[in-house]
C-alpha positions in Angstrom: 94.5 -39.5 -34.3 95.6 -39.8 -37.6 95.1 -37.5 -41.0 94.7 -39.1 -44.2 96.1 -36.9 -47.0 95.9 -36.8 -50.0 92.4 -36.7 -51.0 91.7 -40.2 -52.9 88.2 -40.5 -54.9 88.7 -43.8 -54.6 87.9 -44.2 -51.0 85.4 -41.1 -51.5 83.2 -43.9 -54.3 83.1 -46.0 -51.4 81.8 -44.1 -48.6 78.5 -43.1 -51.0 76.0 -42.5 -49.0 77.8 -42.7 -45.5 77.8 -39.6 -43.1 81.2 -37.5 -42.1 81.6 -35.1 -39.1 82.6 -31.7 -40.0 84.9 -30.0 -37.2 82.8 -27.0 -37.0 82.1 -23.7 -34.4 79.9 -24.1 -32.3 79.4 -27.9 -32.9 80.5 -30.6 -35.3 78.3 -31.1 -38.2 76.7 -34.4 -40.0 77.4 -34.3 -43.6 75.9 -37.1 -45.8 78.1 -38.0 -48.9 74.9 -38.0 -51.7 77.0 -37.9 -55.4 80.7 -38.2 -56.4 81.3 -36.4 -60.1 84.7 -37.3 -61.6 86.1 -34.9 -63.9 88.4 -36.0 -67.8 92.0 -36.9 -66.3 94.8 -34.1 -66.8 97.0 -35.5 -69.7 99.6 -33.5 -68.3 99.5 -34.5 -64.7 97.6 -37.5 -64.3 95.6 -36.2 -62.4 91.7 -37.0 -62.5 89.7 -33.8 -60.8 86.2 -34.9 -58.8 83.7 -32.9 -57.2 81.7 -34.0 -54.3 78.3 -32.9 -52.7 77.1 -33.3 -49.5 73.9 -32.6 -47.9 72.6 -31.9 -44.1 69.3 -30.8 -42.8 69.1 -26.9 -43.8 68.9 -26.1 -39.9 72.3 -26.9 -39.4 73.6 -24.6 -42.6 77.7 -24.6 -42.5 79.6 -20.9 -43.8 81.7 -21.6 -46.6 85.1 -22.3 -45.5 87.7 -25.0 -45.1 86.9 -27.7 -43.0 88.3 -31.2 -41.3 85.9 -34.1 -41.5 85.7 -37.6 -40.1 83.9 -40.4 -41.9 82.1 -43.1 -40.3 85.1 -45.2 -40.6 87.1 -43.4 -38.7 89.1 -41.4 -41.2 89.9 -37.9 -40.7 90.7 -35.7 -43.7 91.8 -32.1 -43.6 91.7 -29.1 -45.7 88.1 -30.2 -47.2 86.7 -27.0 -48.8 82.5 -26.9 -48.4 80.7 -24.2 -50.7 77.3 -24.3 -49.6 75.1 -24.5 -53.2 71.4 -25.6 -53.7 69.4 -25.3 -50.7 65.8 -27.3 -51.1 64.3 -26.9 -47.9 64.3 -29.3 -45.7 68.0 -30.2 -47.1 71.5 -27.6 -47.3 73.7 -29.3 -50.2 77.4 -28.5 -50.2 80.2 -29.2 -53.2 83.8 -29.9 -52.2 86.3 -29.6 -55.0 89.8 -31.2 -55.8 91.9 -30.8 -58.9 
């Protein structure tokens, strides 16, 4: 078991549309990848900030909180933080910051 830090949007643009397991009481979690939104780059740091959303069926509704997921692939990346935001029933979307 490996974990893959630091976050890279890079690898996020790739997995579009691909499913990640979120480490989560009282059972993991299947979170579908559904949009990628890349912030203006940080003249100061080089840094390019990029928000991500997932989305699972609304049944299965995560607490906001810090969580580890696993992509199809494999990957494991900790620390993820998932703020549940628009829920359209039959579908819980969650966003997932980095700076």
């Amino acid at each position: 078991m490996s974990f893959w830090n630091p976050i890279d949007i890079d690898y996020f643009k790739k997995q579009l549309g691909n499913v990640f397991i979120a480490a989560a009481i009282p059972r993991p979690v299947e979170l579908r990848l559904i949009r990628i939104r890349e912030g203006e780059e940080d003249l100061e740091t080089a840094n390019i900030p990029f928000t991500l959303t997932f989305a699972n069926p609304s049944e299965e509704r995560l607490s906001p909180g810090i969580y580890h997921l696993t992509s199809e692939d494999g990957r494991e990346i900790s620390y993820v933080p998932l703020i549940p935001v628009a829920c359209t029933k039959p579908i819980q979307q969650y966003l997932a910051e980095f700076t």
